[in-house]
C-alpha positions as CSV (number, residue, x, y, z in Angstrom):
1,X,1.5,-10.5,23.9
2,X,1.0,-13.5,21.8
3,X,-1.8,-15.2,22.2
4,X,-1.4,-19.4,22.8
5,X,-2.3,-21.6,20.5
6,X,-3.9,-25.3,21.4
7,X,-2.7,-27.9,19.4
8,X,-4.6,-30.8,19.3
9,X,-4.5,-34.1,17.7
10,X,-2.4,-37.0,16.5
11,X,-1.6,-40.2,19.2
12,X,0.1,-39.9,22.7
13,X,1.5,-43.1,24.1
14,X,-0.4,-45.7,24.4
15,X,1.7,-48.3,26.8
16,X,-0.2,-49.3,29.6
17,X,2.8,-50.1,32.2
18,X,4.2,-47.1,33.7
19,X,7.8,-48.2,32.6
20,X,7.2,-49.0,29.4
21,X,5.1,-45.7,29.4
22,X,7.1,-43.2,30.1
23,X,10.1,-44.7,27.8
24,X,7.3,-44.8,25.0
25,X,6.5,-41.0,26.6
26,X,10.4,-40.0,25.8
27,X,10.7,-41.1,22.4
28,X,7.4,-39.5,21.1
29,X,8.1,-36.8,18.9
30,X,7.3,-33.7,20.9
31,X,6.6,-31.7,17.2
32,X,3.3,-33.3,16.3
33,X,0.4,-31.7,16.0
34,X,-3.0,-31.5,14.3
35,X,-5.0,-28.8,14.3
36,X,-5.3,-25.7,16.0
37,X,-7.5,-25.0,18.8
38,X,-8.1,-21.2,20.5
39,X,-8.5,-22.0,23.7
40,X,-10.0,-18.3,25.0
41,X,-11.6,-17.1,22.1
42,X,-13.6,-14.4,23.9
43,X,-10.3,-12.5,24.4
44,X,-9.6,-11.8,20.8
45,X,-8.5,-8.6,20.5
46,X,-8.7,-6.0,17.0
47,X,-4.8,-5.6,15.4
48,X,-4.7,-2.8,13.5
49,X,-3.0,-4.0,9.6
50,X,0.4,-3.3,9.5
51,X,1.2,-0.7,7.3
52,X,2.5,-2.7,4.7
53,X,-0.8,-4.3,4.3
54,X,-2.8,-1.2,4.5
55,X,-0.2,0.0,1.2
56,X,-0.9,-3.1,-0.7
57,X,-4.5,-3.1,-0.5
58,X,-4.6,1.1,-1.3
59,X,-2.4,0.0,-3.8
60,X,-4.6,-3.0,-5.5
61,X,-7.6,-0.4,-5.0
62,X,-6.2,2.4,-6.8
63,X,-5.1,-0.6,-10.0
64,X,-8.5,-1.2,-10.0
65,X,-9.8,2.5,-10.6
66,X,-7.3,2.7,-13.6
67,X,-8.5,-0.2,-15.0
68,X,-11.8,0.7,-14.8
69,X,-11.2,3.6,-17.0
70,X,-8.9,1.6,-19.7
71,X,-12.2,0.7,-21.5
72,X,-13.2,4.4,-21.7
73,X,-9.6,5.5,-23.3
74,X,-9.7,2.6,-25.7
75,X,-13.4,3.9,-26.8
76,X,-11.7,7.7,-27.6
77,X,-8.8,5.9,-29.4
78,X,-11.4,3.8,-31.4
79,X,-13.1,7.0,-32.5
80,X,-10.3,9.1,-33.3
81,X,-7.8,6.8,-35.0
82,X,-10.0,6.8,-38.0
83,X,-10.1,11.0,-38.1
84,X,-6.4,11.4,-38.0
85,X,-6.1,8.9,-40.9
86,X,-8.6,10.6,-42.4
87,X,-7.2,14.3,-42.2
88,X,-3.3,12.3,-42.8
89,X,-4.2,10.4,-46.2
90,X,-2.4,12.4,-49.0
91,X,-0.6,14.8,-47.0
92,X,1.6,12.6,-44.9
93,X,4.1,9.7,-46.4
94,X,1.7,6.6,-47.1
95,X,4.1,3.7,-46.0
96,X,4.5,5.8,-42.4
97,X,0.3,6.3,-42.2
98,X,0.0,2.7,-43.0
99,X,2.9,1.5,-40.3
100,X,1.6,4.2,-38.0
101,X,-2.2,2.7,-38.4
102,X,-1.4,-0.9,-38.2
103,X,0.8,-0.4,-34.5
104,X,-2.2,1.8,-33.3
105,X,-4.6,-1.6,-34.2
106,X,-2.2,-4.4,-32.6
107,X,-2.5,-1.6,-29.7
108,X,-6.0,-1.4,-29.6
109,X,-6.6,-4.7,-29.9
110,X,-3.6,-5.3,-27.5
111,X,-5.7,-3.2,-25.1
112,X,-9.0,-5.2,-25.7
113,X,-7.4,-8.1,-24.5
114,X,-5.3,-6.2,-21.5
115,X,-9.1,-5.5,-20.6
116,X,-10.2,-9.1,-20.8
117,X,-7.3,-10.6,-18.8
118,X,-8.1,-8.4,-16.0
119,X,-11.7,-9.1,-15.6
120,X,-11.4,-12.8,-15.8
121,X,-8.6,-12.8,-13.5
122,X,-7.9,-10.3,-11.6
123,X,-10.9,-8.0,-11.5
124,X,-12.1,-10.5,-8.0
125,X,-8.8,-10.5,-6.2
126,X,-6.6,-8.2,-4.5
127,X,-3.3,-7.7,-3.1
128,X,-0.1,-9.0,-4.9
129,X,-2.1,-10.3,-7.4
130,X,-2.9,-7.1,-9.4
131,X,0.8,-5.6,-9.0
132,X,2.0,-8.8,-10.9
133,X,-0.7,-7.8,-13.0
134,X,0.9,-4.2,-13.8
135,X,4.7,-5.2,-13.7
136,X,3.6,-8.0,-16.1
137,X,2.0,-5.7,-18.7
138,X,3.0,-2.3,-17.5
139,X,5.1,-1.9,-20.5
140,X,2.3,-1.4,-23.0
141,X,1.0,1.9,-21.5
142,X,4.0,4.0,-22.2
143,X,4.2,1.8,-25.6
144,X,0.7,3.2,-26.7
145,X,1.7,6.5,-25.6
146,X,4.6,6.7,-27.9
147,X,2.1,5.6,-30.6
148,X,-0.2,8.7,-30.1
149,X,2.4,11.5,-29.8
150,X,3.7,9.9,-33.8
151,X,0.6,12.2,-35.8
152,X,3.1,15.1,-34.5
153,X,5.9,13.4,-36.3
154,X,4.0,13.0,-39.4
155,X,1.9,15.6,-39.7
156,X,4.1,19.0,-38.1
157,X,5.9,21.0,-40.8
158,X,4.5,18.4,-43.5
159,X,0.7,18.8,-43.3
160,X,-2.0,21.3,-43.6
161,X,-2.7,23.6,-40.9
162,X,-6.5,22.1,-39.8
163,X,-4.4,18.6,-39.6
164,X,-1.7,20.1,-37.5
165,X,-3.8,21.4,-34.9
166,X,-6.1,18.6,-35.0
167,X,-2.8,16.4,-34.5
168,X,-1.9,19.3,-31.3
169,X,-5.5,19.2,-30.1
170,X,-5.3,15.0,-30.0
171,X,-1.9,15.3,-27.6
172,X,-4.0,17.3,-25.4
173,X,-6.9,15.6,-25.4
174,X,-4.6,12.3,-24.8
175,X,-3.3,14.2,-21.7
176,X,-6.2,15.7,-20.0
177,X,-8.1,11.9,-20.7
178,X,-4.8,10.0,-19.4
179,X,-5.1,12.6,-16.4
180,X,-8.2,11.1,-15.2
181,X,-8.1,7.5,-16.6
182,X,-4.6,6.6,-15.2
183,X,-3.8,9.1,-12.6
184,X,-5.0,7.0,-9.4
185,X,-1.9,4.8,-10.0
186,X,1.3,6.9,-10.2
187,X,3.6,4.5,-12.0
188,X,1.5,3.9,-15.1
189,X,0.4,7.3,-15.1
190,X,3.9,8.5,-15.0
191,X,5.4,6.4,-17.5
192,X,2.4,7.3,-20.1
193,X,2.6,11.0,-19.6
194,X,6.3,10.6,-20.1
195,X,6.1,8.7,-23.2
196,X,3.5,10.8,-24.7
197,X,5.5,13.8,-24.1
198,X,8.7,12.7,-25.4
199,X,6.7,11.2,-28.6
200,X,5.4,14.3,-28.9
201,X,9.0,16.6,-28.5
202,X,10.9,13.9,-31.0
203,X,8.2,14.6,-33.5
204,X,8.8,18.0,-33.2
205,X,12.5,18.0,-33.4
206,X,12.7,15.7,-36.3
207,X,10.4,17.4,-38.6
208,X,12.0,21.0,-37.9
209,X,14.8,19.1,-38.8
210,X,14.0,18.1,-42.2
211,X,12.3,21.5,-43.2
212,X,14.4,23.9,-41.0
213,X,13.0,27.3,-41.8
214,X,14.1,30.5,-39.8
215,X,10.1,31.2,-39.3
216,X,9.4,27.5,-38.0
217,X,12.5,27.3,-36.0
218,X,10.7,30.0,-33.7
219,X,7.3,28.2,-34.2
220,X,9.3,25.5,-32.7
221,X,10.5,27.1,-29.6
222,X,7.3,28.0,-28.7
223,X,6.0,24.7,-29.1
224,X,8.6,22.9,-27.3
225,X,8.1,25.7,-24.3
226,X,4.3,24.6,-24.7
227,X,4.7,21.2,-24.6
228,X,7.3,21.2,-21.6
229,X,4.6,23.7,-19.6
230,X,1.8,21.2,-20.9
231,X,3.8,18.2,-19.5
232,X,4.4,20.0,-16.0
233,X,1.0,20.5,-15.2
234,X,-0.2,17.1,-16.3
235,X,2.7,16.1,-13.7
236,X,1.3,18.5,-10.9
237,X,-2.4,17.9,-11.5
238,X,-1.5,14.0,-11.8
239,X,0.0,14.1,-8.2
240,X,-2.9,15.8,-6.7
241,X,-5.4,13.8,-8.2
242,X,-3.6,10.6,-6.9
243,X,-3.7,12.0,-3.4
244,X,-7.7,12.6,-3.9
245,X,-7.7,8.5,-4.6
246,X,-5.2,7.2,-2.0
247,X,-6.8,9.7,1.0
248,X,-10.4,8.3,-0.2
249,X,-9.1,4.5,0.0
250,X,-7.3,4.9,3.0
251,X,-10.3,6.1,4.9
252,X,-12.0,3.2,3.5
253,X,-9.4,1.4,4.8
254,X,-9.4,2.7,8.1
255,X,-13.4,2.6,8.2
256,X,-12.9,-0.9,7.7
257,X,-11.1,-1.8,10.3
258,X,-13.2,0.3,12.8
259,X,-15.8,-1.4,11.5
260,X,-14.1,-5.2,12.2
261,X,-13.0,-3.8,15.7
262,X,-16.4,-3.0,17.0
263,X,-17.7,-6.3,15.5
264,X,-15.4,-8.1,17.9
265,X,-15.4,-5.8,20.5
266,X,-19.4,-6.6,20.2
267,X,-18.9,-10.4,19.8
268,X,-16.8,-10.2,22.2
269,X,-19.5,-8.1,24.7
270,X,-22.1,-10.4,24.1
271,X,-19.7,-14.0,24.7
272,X,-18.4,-11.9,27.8
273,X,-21.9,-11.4,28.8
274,X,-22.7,-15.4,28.1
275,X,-19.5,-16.5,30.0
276,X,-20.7,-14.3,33.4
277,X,-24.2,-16.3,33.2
278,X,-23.2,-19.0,32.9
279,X,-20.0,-18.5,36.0
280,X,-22.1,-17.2,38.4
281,X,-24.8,-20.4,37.8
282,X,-21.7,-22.9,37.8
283,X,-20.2,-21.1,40.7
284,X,-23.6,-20.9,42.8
285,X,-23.9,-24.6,42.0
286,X,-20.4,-25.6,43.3
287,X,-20.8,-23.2,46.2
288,X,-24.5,-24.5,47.2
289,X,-23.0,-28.2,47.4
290,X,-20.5,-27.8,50.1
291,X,-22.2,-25.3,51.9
292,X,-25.3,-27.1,52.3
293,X,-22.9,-30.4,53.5
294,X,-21.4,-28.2,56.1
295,X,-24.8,-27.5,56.9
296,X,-26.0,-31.4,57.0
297,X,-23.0,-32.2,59.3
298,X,-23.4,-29.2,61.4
299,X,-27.0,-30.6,62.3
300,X,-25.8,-33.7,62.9
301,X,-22.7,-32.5,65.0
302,X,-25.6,-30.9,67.0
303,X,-27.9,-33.7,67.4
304,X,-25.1,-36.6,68.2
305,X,-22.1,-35.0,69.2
306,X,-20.2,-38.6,69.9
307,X,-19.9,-38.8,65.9
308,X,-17.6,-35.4,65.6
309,X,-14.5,-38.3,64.9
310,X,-16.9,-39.0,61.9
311,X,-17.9,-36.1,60.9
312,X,-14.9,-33.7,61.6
313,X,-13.1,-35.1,57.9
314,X,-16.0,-34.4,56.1
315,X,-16.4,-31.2,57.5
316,X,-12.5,-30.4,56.4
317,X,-13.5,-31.6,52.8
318,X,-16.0,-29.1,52.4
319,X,-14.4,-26.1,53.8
320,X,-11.0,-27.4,51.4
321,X,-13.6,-27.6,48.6
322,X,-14.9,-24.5,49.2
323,X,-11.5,-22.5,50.2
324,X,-10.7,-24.0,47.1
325,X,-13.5,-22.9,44.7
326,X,-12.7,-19.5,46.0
327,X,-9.1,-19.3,45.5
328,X,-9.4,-20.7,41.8
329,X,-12.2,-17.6,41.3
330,X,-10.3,-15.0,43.2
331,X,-7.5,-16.0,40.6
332,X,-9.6,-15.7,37.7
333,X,-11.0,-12.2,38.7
334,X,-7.3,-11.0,39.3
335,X,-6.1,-12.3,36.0
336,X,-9.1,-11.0,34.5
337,X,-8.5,-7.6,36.1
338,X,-5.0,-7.3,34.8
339,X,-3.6,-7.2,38.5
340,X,-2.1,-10.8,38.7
341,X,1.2,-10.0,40.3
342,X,4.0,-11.5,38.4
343,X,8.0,-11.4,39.8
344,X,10.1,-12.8,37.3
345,X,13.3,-14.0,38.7
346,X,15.4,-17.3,38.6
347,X,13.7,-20.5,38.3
348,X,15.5,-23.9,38.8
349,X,13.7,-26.5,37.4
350,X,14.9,-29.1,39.8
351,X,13.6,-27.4,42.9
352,X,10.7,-26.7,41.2
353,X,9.6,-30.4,39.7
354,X,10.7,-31.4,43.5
355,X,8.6,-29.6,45.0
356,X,5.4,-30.6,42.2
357,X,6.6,-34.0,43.0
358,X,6.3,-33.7,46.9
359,X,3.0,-32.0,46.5
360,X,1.9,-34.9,44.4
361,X,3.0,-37.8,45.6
362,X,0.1,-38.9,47.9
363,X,-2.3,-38.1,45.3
364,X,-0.7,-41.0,42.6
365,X,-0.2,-43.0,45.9
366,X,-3.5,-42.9,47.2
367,X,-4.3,-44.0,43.3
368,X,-2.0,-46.5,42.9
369,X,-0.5,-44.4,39.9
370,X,3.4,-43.4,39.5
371,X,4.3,-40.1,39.3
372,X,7.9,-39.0,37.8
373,X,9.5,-36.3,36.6
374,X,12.4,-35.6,34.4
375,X,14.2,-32.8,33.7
376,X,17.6,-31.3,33.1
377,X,19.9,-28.9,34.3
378,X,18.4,-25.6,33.7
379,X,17.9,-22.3,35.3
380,X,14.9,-20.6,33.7
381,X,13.6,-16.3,33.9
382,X,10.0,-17.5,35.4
383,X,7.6,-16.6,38.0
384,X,8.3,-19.4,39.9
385,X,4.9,-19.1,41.3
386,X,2.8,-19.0,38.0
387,X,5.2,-22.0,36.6
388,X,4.0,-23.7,39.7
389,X,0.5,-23.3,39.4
390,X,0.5,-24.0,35.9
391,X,2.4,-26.7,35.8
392,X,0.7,-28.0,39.4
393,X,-2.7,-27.5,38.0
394,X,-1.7,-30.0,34.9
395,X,-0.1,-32.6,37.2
396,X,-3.6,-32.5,38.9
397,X,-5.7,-32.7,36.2
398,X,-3.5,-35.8,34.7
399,X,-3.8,-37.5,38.3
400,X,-7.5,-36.4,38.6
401,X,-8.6,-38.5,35.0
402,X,-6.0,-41.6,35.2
403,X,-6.8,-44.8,36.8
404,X,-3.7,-47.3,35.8
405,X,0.2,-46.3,35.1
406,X,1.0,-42.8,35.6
407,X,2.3,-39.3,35.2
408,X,5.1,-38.0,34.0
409,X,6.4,-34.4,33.9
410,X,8.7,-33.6,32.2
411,X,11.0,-30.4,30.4
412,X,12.7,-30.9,26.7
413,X,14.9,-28.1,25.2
414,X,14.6,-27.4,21.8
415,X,16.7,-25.2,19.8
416,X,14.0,-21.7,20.3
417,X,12.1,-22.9,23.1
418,X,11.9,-24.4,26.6
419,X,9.3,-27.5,26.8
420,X,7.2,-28.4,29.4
421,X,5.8,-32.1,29.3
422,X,2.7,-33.6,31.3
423,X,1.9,-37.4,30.2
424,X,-0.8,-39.1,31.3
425,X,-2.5,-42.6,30.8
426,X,-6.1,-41.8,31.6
427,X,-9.2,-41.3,30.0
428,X,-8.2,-38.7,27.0
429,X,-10.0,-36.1,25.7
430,X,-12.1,-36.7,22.7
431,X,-12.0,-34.2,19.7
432,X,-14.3,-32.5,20.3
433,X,-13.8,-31.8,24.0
434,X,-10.4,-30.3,23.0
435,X,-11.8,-26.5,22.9
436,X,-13.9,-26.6,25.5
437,X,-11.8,-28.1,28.5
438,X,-10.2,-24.9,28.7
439,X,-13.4,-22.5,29.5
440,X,-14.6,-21.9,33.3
441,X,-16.5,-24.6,34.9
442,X,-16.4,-26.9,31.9
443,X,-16.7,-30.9,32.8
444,X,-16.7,-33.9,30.6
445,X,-19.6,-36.1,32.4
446,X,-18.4,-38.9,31.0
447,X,-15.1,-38.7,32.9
448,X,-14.6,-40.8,36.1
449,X,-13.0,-37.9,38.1
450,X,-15.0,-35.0,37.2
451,X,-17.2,-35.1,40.4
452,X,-14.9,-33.2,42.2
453,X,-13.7,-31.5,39.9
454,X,-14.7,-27.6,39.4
455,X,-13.8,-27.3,35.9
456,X,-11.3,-24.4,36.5
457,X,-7.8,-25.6,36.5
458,X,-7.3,-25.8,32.9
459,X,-9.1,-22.3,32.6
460,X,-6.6,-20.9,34.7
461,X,-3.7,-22.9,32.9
462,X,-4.2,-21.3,29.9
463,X,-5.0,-17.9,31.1
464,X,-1.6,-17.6,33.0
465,X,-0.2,-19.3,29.8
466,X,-1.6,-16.2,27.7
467,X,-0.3,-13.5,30.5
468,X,3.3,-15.2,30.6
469,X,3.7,-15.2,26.9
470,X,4.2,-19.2,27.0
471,X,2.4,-21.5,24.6
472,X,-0.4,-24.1,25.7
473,X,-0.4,-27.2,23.3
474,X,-2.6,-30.3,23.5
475,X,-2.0,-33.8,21.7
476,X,-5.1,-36.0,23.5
477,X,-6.6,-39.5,22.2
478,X,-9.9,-40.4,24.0
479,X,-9.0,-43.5,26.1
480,X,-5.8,-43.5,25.5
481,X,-4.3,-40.5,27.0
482,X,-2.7,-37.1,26.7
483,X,0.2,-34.8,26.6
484,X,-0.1,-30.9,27.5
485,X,2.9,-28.9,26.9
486,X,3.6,-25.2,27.9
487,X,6.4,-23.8,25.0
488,X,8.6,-20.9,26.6
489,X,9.5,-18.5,24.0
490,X,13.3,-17.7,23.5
491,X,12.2,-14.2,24.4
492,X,10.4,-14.8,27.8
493,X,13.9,-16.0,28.8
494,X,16.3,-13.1,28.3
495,X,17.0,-11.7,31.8
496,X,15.7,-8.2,31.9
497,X,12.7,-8.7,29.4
498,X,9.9,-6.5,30.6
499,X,7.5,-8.1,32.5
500,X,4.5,-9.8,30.5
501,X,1.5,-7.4,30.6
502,X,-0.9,-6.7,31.5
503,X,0.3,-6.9,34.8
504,X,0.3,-4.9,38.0
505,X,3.7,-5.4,40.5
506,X,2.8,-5.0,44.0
507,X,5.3,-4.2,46.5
């Protein structure tokens, strides 16, 4: 289930009249927004990476290890370019040892700066970054390894025997060094041993074609069966040496993320631990109140019973305030438990902004506010109860914290979601407020309207916003006013959707 997201910012209506208000209200743009808020940050939850993720950054890690070895292999190929021209000069054609030693120092040097590239920019980062890196310059690996396999061109079949096994010997040595320099990533690894392989065969092929003998056409054979067994197990070895370096990162990986989910799961402990202090003072508070008024008035009931026409409305408004502190926690616990019974079903929105309306009404009467609604012809796949109580617990809030114009709700269709709408004129919600409204027992003291307030209907707003799936957005000026919307998801309104979880369906 995805979590809502609080938007908050930008400027509501600001027309005072209730006409020109709620025309002003219709032709805002319902899209803006400012900044996000997270309006129950305790309930963040670890997401394991997708696996795509997990690949790229095994994949960035293992571009790293190769690179990390590049400066060793250009330090061998430093120190034994010089031999091989050493052992080649006089015995070899001149013009090829010369063409063959200036492409092995453009490589070198090509190399150097390969080297410097990656550490300025790349060596910090991870991710895409470093495979652009490689498809960018992945080209000159297998290029260098056509340039080491050429002393086997020069120097077989034309050369001294010390200089063609110190020519054999460097192929070898090129392999087993390229086995562990390059190995952790496949592709380069692959497309060097290749190159240095085939560099190696054409060598052969084209001197024991320009001094075909009987004797070294079986010298050949062998070689070539050599080389192709040689080229195998760099191949097999290769493979399981990458597997060494992707199982090693992977745990890493995963060791990571075990790591980040018992960080939250602590955070989360600790704020969960917080948040229960601080409900069970708040809620002690609130209950202490009314309880000790019913106490006051029972008292007085006893001492002058000819003021019970006085003292019975009181008495009702502190057994409603209590009945109604309890319901609001007994609805928090259930959510909290996961057992908040949800029945999705057919919701018209009509009926249902009807009956908000006719709940409502002598609230913005007994105010002097105006409450309307708007909406359109819709049938939605709701809990009509939860819809009700959200929306109901909006209107309230709205009605509670305005003192001129009015209230409007209202429902807007867009082209991937069903909009709610709840205008107000009253007292906004500064910035800074915009978070906090939405934890348990949270009061702005500056608002006229928070005395009676028990700081839990937005609480409960968006925590039956976060089990439905819906979206809970904010756009709130202080002392000018402010527009919640609930978004209903495309997908929370295909008939037959599993219920939103977690959940527990009673019968």
């Amino acid at each position: 289930m995805s979590k809502p997201a609080i938007l908050a910012g930008g400027k509501p209506g600001e027309a005072r009249a209730t006409a020109g208000w709620a025309a002003g209200a219709q032709s805002r743009d319902p899209n803006a927004a400012a900044m996000l808020v997270d309006t129950q940050p305790a309930t963040h939850q670890h997401v394991p990476a997708a696996p795509e993720v997990r690949d790229a950054w095994v994949q960035s890690q293992l571009i790293g290890v190769m690179m990390d070895n590049l400066g060793s292999t250009l330090l061998l190929g430093a120190l034994s370019m010089p031999i091989l021209v050493y052992l080649m000069a006089g015995e070899v054609p001149t013009w090829a040892l010369v063409l063959w030693t200036a492409a092995m120092l453009v490589a070198l040097v090509l190399r150097l700066q390969l080297i410097g590239i990656y550490r300025l920019r790349y060596d910090s980062v991870d991710g895409p970054q470093r495979q652009a890196f490689v498809q960018r310059y992945g080209w000159t690996w297998p290029a260098i390894g056509l340039l080491w396999g050429g002393p086997v061109a020069l120097s077989y079949l034309q050369s001294s025997f010390i200089t063609q096994f110190v020519c054999a010997l460097l192929v070898v040595g090129q392999g087993l060094v390229t086995l562990a320099a390059y190995s952790a990533y496949r592709p380069i690894y692959r497309s060097y041993t290749n190159a240095l392989s085939l560099s190696a065969l054409v060598g052969l092929v084209l001197a024991s074609a320009f001094h075909f003998d009987q004797t070294d056409l079986l010298q050949t054979t062998a070689l070539f069966a050599v080389l192709a067994v040689f080229w195998a197990l760099l191949q097999l070895a290769g493979v399981r040496l990458h597997q060494v370096y992707r199982s090693s990162f992977e745990l890493q990986f995963s060791n990571q993320e075990l790591i980040d989910s018992l960080t939250l799961q602590t955070r989360a402990s600790l704020r969960a631990v917080s948040t229960k202090n601080r409900f069970l003072a708040s809620a002690a508070h609130d209950l202490r109140q009314p309880v000790h008024a019913l106490s006051l008035y029972a008292d007085w009931l006893a001492s002058e019973p000819e003021m019970a026409r006085d003292i019975a409305p009181r008495i009702l408004q502190s057994t409603r305030a209590i009945n109604e502190l309890f319901d609001s926690l007994f609805d928090l616990t259930r959510i909290d438990a996961g057992n908040y019974k949800v029945r999705l079903q057919h919701v018209e929105v009509h009926k249902l902004f009807a009956d908000i309306a006719l709940q409502f009404e002598p609230v913005a009467a007994g105010k002097q506010l105006r409450l309307r609604t708007r909406a359109q012809p819709i049938v939605l796949w709701s809990d009509p109860v939860v819809l009700r109580r959200i929306l109901g617990n909006l209107v309230s809030n709205a009605l509670r914290h305005t003192t001129r114009g009015g209230v409007l709700l209202a429902l807007r269709r867009r082209q991937d979601m069903v909009v709610f709408e709840v205008w107000d004129t009253g007292v906004g919600i500064a910035r800074e407020h915009q978070q906090a409204i939405f934890q348990e027992f949270f009061r702005v003291s500056q608002h006229q309207g928070t005395e009676d307030s028990l700081g839990l209907g937005l609480t409960i707003v968006s925590k039956l916003a976060t089990l439905m799936g819906y979206q809970l957005a904010l756009q709130s000026e202080a002392s000018r006013g402010s527009v919640f919307r609930v978004m209903l998801p495309a997908y929370t309104q295909q008939e037959g959707a599993p219920a939103p979880q977690p959940t527990v369906v009673q019968a």
